[in-house]
N, C-alpha and C positions, 0 to 999 in steps of 0.2 A: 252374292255370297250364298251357298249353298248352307242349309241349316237341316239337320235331321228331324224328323218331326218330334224327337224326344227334345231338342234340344229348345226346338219354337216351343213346345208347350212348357219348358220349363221358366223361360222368359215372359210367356203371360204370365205365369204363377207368380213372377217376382214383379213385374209389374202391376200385376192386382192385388195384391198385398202390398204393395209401397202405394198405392190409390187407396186401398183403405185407413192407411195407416195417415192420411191427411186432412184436417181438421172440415179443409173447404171443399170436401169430396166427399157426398152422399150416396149411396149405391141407390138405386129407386129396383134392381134384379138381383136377383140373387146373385152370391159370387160366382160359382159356378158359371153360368148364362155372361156376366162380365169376362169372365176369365176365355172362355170361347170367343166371344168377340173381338177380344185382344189380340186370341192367336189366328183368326180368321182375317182381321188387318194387317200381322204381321206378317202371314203368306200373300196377302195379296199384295204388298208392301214387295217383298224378297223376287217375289218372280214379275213385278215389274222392272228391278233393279236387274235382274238376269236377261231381260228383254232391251234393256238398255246396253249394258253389258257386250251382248249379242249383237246388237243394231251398229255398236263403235269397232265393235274387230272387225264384222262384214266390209266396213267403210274401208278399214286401213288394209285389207285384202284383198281390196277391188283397186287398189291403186298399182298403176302401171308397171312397178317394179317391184321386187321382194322387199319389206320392212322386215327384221327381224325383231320379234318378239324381246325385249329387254331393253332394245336400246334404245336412246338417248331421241332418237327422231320417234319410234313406236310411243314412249310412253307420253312426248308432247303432243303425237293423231291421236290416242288414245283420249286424256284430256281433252282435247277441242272435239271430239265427235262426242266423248262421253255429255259435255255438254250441253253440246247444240238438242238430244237426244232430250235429255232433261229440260231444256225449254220449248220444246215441242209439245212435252205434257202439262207445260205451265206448271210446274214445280218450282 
């Protein structure tokens, strides 16, 4: 999923705010410094998920015949590459 960078920074903001807001959640950095690191996971998060993404259409486009994108055979290769890709990273 593609995310604007306005749209990642505004998902740490609510993420770091719903962390502060929890009783068993101490900040030891300033919010700012947390609120970066949040959005610095969640790009590297996104454009892992783009590389997976990536990795499962390459698969189903290297197969001998046309799939067409929507249907019913694409979105079950899509599925089995999406995941064989994600236990490849041990996720």
């Amino acid at each position: 999923m593609r995310l604007s960078r306005d749209k990642v920074n505004k998902v740490a903001h609510v993420i770091t705010d719903a962390l502060a807001e929890m009783d068993a959640v101490e900040f030891l950095e300033d919010r700012n410094t947390i609120r970066l690191e949040v959005r610095r996971l969640l790009e590297e998060l996104l454009n892992q998920e783009a590389r997976i993404d990536q990795a499962a259409r390459q698969k189903i486009e290297s197969q001998k015949r046309t799939i067409l994108e929507g249907s019913q055979e694409w979105d079950i290769l899509y599925r089995k590459y999406y995941n064989e890709e994600v236990k490849k990273l041990g996720v």
